[in-house]
N, C-alpha and C positions, 0 to 999 in steps of 0.2 A: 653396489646397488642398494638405496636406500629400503626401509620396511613398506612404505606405501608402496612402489612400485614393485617390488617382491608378492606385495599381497595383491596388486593390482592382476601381474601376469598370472599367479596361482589360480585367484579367480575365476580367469578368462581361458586358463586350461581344463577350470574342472566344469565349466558351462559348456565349450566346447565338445567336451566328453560325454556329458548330458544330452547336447542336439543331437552329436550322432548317435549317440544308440537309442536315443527317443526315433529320430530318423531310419533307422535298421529295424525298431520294432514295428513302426508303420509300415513301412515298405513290405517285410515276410510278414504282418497282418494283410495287408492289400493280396497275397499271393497266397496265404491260407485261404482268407475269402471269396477272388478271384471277382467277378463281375457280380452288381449285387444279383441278391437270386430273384428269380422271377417269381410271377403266380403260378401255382399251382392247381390242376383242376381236376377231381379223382372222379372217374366213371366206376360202376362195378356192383357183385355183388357182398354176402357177407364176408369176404374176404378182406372187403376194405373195407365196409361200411362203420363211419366212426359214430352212428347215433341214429340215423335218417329214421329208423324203423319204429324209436321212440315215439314217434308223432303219428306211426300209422295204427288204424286199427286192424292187425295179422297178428298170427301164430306164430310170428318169427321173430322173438324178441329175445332181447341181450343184455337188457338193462335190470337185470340183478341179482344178488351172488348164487355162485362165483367167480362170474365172470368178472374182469376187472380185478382180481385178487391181488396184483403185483402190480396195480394201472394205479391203485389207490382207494379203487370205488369201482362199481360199476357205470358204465357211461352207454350202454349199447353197442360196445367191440363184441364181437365172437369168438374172443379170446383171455388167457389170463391179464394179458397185457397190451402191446402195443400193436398195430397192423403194420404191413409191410409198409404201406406207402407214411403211415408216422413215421417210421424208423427211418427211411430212404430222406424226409421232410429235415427231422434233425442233424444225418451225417452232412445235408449239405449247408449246413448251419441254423435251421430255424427252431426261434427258440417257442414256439407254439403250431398247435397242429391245426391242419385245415376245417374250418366246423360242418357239420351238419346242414344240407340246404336249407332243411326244416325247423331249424332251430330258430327260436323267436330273434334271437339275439343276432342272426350272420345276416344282418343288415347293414347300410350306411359303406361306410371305409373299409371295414373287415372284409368287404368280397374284391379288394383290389390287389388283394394276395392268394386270394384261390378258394375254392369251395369244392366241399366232398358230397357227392351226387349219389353217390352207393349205397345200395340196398339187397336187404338179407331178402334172400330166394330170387330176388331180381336175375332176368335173364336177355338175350340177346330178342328170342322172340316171348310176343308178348302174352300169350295162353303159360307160359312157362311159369312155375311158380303159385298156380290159382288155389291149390291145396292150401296155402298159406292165408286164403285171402287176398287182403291187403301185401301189395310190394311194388316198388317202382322199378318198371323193366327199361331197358334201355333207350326204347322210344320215347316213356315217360323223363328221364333222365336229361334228356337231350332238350328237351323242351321245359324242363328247370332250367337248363344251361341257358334256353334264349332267354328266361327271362332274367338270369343275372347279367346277360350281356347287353341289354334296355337298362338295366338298371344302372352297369357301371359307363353305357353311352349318355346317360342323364346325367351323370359327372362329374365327366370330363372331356366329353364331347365326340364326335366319331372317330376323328385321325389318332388323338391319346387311345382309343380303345381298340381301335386295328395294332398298333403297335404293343401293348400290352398283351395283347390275345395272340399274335403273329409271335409274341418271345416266350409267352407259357409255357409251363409244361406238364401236358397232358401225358393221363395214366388210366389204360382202360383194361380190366379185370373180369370179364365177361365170357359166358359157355358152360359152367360145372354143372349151373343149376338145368341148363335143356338137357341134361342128361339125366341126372340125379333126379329132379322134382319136374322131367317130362316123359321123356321118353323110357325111362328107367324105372319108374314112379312103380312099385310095387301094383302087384293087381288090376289097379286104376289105367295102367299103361298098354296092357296086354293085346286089345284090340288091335292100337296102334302099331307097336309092331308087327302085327302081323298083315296091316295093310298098307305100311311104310317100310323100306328096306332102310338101313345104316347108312349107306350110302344116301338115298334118295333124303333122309332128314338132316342127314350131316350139309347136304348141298343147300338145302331150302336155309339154314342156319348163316352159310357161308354168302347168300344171297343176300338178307334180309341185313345184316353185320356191313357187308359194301354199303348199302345204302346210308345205313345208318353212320359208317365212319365218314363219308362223303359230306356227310352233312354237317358234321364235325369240322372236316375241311373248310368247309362254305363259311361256316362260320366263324372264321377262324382262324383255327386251329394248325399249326404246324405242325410242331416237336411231340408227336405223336406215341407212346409207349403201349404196346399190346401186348398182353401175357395170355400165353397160350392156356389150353385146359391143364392141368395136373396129372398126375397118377390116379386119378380118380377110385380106380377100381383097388386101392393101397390105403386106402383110406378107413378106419375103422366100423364105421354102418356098414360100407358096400361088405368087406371084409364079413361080416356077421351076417348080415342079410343073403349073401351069397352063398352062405357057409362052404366058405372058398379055406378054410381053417390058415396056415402059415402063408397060403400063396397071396398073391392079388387076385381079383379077380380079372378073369381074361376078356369080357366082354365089352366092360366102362372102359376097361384100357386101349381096346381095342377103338372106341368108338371116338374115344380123345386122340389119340395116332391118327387117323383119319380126319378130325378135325384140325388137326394141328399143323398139318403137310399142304392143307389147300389153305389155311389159312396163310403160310412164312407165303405162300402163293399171292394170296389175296395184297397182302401189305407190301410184295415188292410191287405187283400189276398198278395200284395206287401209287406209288413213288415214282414208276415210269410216268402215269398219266396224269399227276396234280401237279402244277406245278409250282416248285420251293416248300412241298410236303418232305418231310423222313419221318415214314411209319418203322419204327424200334418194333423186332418182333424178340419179345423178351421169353427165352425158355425154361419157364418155370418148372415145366414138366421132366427136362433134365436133372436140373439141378434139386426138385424133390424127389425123385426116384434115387439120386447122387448121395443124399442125406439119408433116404429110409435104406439102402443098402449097405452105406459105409456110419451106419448112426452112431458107433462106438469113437470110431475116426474124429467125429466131431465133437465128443463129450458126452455124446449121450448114454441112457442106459437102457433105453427101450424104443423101437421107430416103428413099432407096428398096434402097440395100446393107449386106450384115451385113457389121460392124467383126469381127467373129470368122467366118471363112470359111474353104472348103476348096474348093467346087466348087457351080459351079453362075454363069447370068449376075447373081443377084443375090446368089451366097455364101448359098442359101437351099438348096442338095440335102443335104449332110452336118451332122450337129449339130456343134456348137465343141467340142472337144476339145484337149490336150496338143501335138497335131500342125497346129492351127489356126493361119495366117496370123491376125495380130492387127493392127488399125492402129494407128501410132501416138500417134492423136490420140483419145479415145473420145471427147472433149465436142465432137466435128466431127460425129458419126452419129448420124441418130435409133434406127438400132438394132443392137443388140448382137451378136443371134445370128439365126437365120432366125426367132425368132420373138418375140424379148423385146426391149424398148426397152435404149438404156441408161440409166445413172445419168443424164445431162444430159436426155434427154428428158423421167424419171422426175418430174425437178425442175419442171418446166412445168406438167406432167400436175398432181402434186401442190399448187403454189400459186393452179392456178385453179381448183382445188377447195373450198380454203380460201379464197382471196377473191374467186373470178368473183362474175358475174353470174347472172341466171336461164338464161340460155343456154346455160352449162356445166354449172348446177348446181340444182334447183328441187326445192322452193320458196326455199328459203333453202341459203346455204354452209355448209361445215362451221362455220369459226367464230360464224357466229351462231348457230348450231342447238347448240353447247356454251355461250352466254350463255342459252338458254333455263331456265327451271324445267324440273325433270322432273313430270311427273303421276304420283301413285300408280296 
């Protein structure tokens, strides 16, 4: 065999070797990836709110240190760091987070990937939160939503926008604050309860929430994720305000249990009755009670004091501020400030949302509920 043809077939063996594993790494990229991701569209209150509150004028603001500490800057998170629906944003590969409705800039193309609607004190109903001033409650919220869905029907027309909206995925984070900054409201609240039972405000909440995801629906909306209330009463203010000293407190916890049991109610009665709806009832409030009990289990070194403190036995009586005691360690705490996890908790919350079991997460987890078809 001659050298040209020697070098010929050598060639032709090592380009060969080339395609296919150029070929092998396309194909296990295509299956890392899986189908491209869709839009995203974040309801809620400061739990997710990645900015919105920047632009309002309230007492609920986030946008500067130390919050942000480990984000780079402050941005209007409630946290050192990232929120849960960021963190869930990136595991499914996005390389930028959903912006701010309010932001001058989430105009044009950028809202054909999804917009964050959440707001600090925001709640399901809309008295909730007035302490604060300014906050956008869910009713508000929903009616940002139509007007990014006029915007993204100016376009690209009506049928591209049913189908973009029919494979999104929606994530709504709503209830802590009707508790917290309503019914719960130190001093300010006491009337109320005394001429509303638990029950009778937990129902008028569960009321006002139907209507409101319905309309979600209508517009919409399929692939549905609802995070239940939290441990509420485990959290470091109630913890202090309550001077509940190591326990939780029994009453916010009690009043999230109750909301939480008609609510798994509410989202299956919608799944029977919409049809080509899956309302995701995600339990958050497991899985942080799961964390603040077993906080060593997971790495932590503290599940019941704020990492950002002033005063108080659990660093739960003044909000984090400029003048706040910070710890050194955030990814030691499961929470940030008297009321918000940190980023390290955040991470948990969010991955066993994404691939729990039914016991976090039901019927199905986020990632296989984005393998589904959507139904017209």
């Amino acid at each position: 065999m001659g050298r040209r043809t020697f070098m010929f077939r050598y060639t032709q063996e090592v380009v060969n070797v080339v395609v296919t594993a150029l070929m092998v790494l396309f194909w296990s990229g295509m299956t890392c990836l899986g189908k491209p991701l869709p839009a995203q569209f974040i309801f809620g209150d400061s739990l997710v709110d990645a900015g919105n509150n920047n632009y309002l004028v309230t007492l609920s603001k986030a946008n500067f240190p130390p919050y942000g500490i480990d984000f780079g800057m402050p941005t209007g998170r409630y946290t050192n760091g990232r929120t849960i629906t960021d963190i869930l944003g990136q595991e499914l590969g996005e390389k930028d987070f959903r912006p701010p409705y309010l932001a001058p800039t989430t105009v044009g193309p950028v809202v054909l990937k999804g917009v964050n609607y959440a707001s600090g004190g925001g709640g399901i109903l809309n008295e909730t939160g007035y302490i604060f001033i300014g906050r956008l409650n869910m009713d508000a919220q929903l009616d940002n939503f139509a007007n990014t869905r006029h915007d993204i029907i100016s376009r690209i027309d009506v049928p591209a926008t049913q189908d973009l909206l029919n494979k999104a995925l929606y994530s709504v984070t709503m209830g802590s604050n009707d508790f917290i900054n309503n019914y719960l409201t130190p001093v300010l609240s006491t009337k109320e309860q005394k001429r509303v039972s638990p029950e009778e405000f937990v129902g008028i909440m569960i009321s006002r929430f139907r209507g409101q995801l319905k309309r979600l629906y209508y517009f919409g909306a399929r692939k549905i994720v609802v995070s239940n209330v939290g441990p509420i009463g485990c959290i470091p203010y109630v913890r202090d305000t309550n001077m509940s000293g190591e326990k939780c407190a029994a009453l916010p916890n009690h009043l999230a249990q109750l909301f939480n049991s008609q609510l798994k109610s509410l989202l299956e009665d919608l799944n029977n009755s919409l049809e080509g709806s899956l309302f995701i009832y995600a339990d958050v409030n497991r899985i942080v009670n799961d964390i603040i009990q077993n906080f060593k289990s997971y790495g932590f070194d503290n599940g019941d004091h704020a990492c950002c403190r002033v005063l108080g036995q659990h660093g739960g009586l003044v909000p984090c501020g400029p003048k706040s005691k910070v710890c050194p360690d955030r990814s030691k705490y499961v929470f940030w400030d008297p009321y918000h996890p940190t980023d390290a908790a955040n991470v948990i919350i969010a991955k066993r949302l994404l691939d729990g079991g039914i016991e976090d997460i039901s019927p199905i987890n986020i990632r296989a509920l984005l393998n589904l078809e959507s139904e017209d």
